[in-house]
TIDRENMAR-982335 format. One record per residue: residue in one letter; x, y, z of N, C-alpha, C in turn. Coordinates in steps of 0.001 Angstrom, whole numbers, plus 500000, padded with zeros to 6 digits. Example, Ala and Ser with C-alpha at 12.3 -4.5 7.8 and 13.67 -1.06 7.14 Angstrom:
<rs>
A513190494310507800512300495500507800513200496700507800 S512850497750507080513670498940507140512900500030507870 
</rs>
This chain:
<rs>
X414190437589883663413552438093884887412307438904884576 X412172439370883499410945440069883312410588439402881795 X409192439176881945408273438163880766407411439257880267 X407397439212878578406945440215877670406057439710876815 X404656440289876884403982439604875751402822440020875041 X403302440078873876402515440995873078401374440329872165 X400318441380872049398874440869871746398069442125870899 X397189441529869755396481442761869260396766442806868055 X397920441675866735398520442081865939396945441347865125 X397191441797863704396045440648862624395783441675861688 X395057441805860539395088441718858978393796442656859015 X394367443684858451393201444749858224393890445789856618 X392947446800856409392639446981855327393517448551855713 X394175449355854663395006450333854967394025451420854944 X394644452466855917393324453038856552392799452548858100 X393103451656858010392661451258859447393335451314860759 X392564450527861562393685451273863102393344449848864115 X395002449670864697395062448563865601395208449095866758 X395119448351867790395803448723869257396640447223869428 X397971447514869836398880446577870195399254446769871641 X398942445610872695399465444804874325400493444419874145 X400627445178875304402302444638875630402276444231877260 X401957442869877693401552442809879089403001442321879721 X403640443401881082405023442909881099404856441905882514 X405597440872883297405485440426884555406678439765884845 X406930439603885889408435439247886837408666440781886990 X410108440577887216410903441990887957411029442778887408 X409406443348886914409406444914886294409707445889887800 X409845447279887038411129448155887747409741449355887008 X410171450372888350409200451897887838410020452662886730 X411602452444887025412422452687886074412681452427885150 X411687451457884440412159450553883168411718451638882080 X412327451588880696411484451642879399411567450777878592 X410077450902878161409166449776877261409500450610875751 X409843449774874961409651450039873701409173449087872628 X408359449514871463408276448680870232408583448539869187 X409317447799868831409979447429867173409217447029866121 X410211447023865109409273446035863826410581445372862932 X409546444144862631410780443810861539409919443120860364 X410039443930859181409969443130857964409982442033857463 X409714441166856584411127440002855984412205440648855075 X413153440594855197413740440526854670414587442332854739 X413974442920855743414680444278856363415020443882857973 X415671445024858529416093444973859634415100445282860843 X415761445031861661414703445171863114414597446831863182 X413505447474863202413561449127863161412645449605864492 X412917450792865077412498451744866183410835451834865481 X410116451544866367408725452452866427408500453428867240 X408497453103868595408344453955869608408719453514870996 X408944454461872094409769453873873488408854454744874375 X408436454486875538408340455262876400408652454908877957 X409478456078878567409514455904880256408412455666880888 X408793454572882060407532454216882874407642454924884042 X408587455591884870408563456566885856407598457669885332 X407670458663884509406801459974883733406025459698882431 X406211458613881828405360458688880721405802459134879287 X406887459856879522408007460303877906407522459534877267 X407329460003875883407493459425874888408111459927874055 X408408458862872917409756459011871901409328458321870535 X409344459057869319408177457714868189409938458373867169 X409963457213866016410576457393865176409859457919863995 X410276458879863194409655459688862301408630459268861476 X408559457943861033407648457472860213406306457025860813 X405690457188862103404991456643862656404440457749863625 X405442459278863592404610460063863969403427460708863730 X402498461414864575401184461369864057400180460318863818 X400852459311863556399890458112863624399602457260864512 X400643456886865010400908455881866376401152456580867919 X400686456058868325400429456791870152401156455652871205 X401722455476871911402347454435872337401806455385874261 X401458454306874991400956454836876572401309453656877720 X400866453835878662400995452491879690399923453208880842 X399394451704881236398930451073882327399558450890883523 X400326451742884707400462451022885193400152450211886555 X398494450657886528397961449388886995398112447710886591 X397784447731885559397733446561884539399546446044884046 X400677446918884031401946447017883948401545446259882377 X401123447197881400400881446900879805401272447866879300 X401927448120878140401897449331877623401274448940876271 X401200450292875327399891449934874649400576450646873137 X400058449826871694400252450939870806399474451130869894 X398999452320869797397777452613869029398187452831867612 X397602451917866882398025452499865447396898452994864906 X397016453751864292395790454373863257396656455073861542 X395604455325860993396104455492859211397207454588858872 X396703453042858971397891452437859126397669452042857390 X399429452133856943399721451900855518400224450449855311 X400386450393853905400920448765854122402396448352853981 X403167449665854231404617449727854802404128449553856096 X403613449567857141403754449120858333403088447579859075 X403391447126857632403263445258857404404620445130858008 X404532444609859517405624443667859954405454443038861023 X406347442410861993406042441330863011407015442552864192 X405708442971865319405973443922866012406485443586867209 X407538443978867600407929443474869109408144444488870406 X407405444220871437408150444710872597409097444514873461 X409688445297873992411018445450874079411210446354875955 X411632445566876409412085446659878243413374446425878076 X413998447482878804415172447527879555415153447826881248 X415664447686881772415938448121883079415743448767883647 X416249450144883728416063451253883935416380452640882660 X416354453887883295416425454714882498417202454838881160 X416614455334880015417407454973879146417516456976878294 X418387457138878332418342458430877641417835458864876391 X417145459969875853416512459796874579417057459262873179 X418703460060873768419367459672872206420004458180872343 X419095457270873405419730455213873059418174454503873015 X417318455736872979415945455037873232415528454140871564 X416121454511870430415947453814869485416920452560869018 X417644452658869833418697451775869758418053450243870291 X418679449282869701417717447865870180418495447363871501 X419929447673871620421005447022872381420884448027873526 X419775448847873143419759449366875010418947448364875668 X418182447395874565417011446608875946417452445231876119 X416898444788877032417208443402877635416498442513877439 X415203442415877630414274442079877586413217441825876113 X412760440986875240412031440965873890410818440171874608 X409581440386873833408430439271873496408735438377872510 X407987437840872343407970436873871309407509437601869436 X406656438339869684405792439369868116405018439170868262 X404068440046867560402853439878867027402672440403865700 X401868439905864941402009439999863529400916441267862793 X401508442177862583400477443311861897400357443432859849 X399723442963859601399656443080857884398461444005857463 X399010444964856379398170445877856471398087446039854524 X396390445817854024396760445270852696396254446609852392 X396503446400850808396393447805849940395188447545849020 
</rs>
């Protein structure tokens, strides 16, 4: 019911800085939160960052604080993630992620709170 799709990923030099789209459509909800993942090869699917679309909360997992800014549109119903001082541990295939409605802080990193995935987009970041 709700279509996710993410844009902005590609091959830059460490040090550098992306912005990652996340354009959502069907039966988005004011209540939903948007979040973005990552997954490695050969590691697990991991938390980047989540934020509420009623107020704007945000929520980043420790390794990406300070660096990454995660916001929304919601004119445009996109949310957005800014990477900057990006290292080449944060080489992976990035996904966005909604759920429904409200999600409390301590399930916002959790993957099985959301319903909803994109397809990825691919961020490689060389050394």
């Amino acid at each position: 019911q709700v279509q996710l799709v993410e844009s902005g990923g590609g091959l830059v030099q460490a040090g550098a800085s992306l912005r990652l789209s996340c354009a959502a459509s069907g039966r988005t909800s004011s209540r939903s939160t948007v979040g973005w993942f990552r997954q490695a090869p050969g590691k697990e699917r991991e938390f980047v960052a989540a934020i509420r679309w009623i107020d704007g909360s945000t929520y980043y997992a420790d390794s990406v604080k300070g660096r990454f800014t995660i916001s929304r549109d919601s004119a445009k119903n996109t949310v957005y993630l800014q990477m900057n001082m990006l290292k080449p541990e944060d080489t992976a295939n990035y996904y966005c992620a909604a759920a429904p409605g409200l999600v409390g802080q301590a399930l916002m990193s959790t993957k099985n709170s959301y319903d909803y995935w994109g397809q990825g987009t691919q961020v490689t970041v060389s050394s």
